[in-house]
C-alpha angles and dihedrals in degrees: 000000000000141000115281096016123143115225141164118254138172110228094182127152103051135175137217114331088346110130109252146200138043106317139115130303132183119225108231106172123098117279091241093057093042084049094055106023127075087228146056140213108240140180118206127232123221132194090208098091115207104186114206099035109131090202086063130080116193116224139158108247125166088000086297141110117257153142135240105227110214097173088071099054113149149147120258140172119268086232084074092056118092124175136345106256091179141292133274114250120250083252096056091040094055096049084045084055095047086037093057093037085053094049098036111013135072 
Protein backbone atom coordinates (compact mmCIF):
# COMPACT_ATOMS: atom_id res chain seq x y z
CA UNK A 1 0.00 0.00 0.00
CA UNK A 2 1.72 3.53 -1.16
CA UNK A 3 1.12 7.09 -1.06
CA UNK A 4 -1.33 8.36 -3.61
CA UNK A 5 -2.80 4.93 -4.47
CA UNK A 6 -6.43 4.40 -5.20
CA UNK A 7 -7.88 1.60 -3.59
CA UNK A 8 -11.33 0.11 -2.70
CA UNK A 9 -12.45 0.29 0.94
CA UNK A 10 -15.32 -0.36 2.77
CA UNK A 11 -16.07 2.56 5.06
CA UNK A 12 -19.06 0.95 6.60
CA UNK A 13 -20.06 1.38 9.14
CA UNK A 14 -20.37 5.56 9.30
CA UNK A 15 -21.57 7.77 11.51
CA UNK A 16 -23.17 10.60 11.41
CA UNK A 17 -22.47 12.66 8.33
CA UNK A 18 -19.16 10.13 7.59
CA UNK A 19 -19.25 8.88 3.84
CA UNK A 20 -20.04 5.81 3.77
CA UNK A 21 -20.01 2.45 1.67
CA UNK A 22 -17.67 0.56 -0.49
CA UNK A 23 -15.84 3.33 -2.89
CA UNK A 24 -12.65 4.64 -3.45
CA UNK A 25 -10.38 6.22 -1.18
CA UNK A 26 -6.74 7.89 -1.74
CA UNK A 27 -3.92 7.10 0.73
CA UNK A 28 -2.62 9.91 1.72
CA UNK A 29 -0.19 9.02 4.49
CA UNK A 30 3.60 8.62 3.94
CA UNK A 31 4.88 5.19 2.50
CA UNK A 32 7.21 4.48 6.04
CA UNK A 33 4.35 4.73 8.21
CA UNK A 34 1.98 2.51 5.65
CA UNK A 35 4.90 0.13 5.63
CA UNK A 36 4.96 -0.27 9.71
CA UNK A 37 1.19 0.73 11.01
CA UNK A 38 -1.86 -1.32 10.76
CA UNK A 39 -3.50 1.56 9.47
CA UNK A 40 -3.51 4.42 6.67
CA UNK A 41 -4.36 7.61 6.30
CA UNK A 42 -7.03 7.80 3.54
CA UNK A 43 -9.28 10.51 1.65
CA UNK A 44 -12.46 9.41 0.20
CA UNK A 45 -13.66 9.96 -3.39
CA UNK A 46 -17.11 10.86 -4.23
CA UNK A 47 -19.11 10.83 -7.72
CA UNK A 48 -21.52 13.91 -6.33
CA UNK A 49 -19.40 16.88 -7.65
CA UNK A 50 -19.70 19.87 -5.83
CA UNK A 51 -17.65 22.47 -7.90
CA UNK A 52 -16.38 25.19 -6.00
CA UNK A 53 -15.68 23.40 -2.82
CA UNK A 54 -12.18 24.24 -1.71
CA UNK A 55 -12.06 20.88 0.52
CA UNK A 56 -12.41 18.98 -2.85
CA UNK A 57 -9.96 18.19 -5.30
CA UNK A 58 -11.44 16.86 -9.00
CA UNK A 59 -9.62 13.84 -10.54
CA UNK A 60 -10.34 10.94 -13.22
CA UNK A 61 -10.43 7.72 -11.43
CA UNK A 62 -11.74 4.55 -12.82
CA UNK A 63 -12.56 6.56 -16.30
CA UNK A 64 -15.25 8.91 -13.94
CA UNK A 65 -15.58 11.86 -12.77
CA UNK A 66 -14.79 12.36 -8.97
CA UNK A 67 -13.37 14.35 -6.01
CA UNK A 68 -11.15 13.85 -3.83
CA UNK A 69 -12.77 14.83 -0.57
CA UNK A 70 -10.41 16.23 1.53
CA UNK A 71 -12.78 17.28 4.20
CA UNK A 72 -13.21 13.50 5.13
CA UNK A 73 -9.75 12.62 5.59
CA UNK A 74 -9.21 9.75 8.27
CA UNK A 75 -7.34 6.96 9.35
CA UNK A 76 -8.53 3.88 8.87
CA UNK A 77 -7.34 -0.08 9.23
CA UNK A 78 -5.86 -1.70 6.41
CA UNK A 79 -8.52 -4.51 6.96
CA UNK A 80 -10.94 -1.98 5.49
CA UNK A 81 -8.46 -1.57 1.71
CA UNK A 82 -9.40 -3.94 -1.38
CA UNK A 83 -7.89 -3.73 -4.54
CA UNK A 84 -5.66 -1.13 -6.46
CA UNK A 85 -8.03 0.62 -9.05
CA UNK A 86 -5.46 2.60 -10.17
CA UNK A 87 -2.66 6.15 -8.74
CA UNK A 88 -3.03 9.70 -8.73
CA UNK A 89 -0.76 11.51 -11.23
CA UNK A 90 2.16 13.64 -9.99
CA UNK A 91 0.07 16.34 -11.01
CA UNK A 92 -2.78 15.39 -9.00
CA UNK A 93 -0.37 14.37 -5.95
CA UNK A 94 1.09 17.26 -5.84
CA UNK A 95 -2.31 19.46 -5.87
CA UNK A 96 -3.64 16.61 -2.93
CA UNK A 97 -0.59 17.59 -1.12
CA UNK A 98 -1.17 21.87 -1.61
CA UNK A 99 -4.96 21.15 -1.15
CA UNK A 100 -4.30 19.12 3.05
CA UNK A 101 -1.49 21.65 4.04
CA UNK A 102 -4.19 24.44 3.14
CA UNK A 103 -6.83 22.93 5.12
CA UNK A 104 -4.58 21.59 8.08
CA UNK A 105 -1.18 23.06 7.98
CA UNK A 106 0.01 25.87 8.55
Amino acid sequence: MKRYEIRWASLDPAHGAEMAKTRPVVIVSLDILNESLQTVTICPLTSRLQSGWRSRLAVRAGGRDAEIAVDQIRTVSKARLGAKIGDLSDDESAALRRLITEMYGE
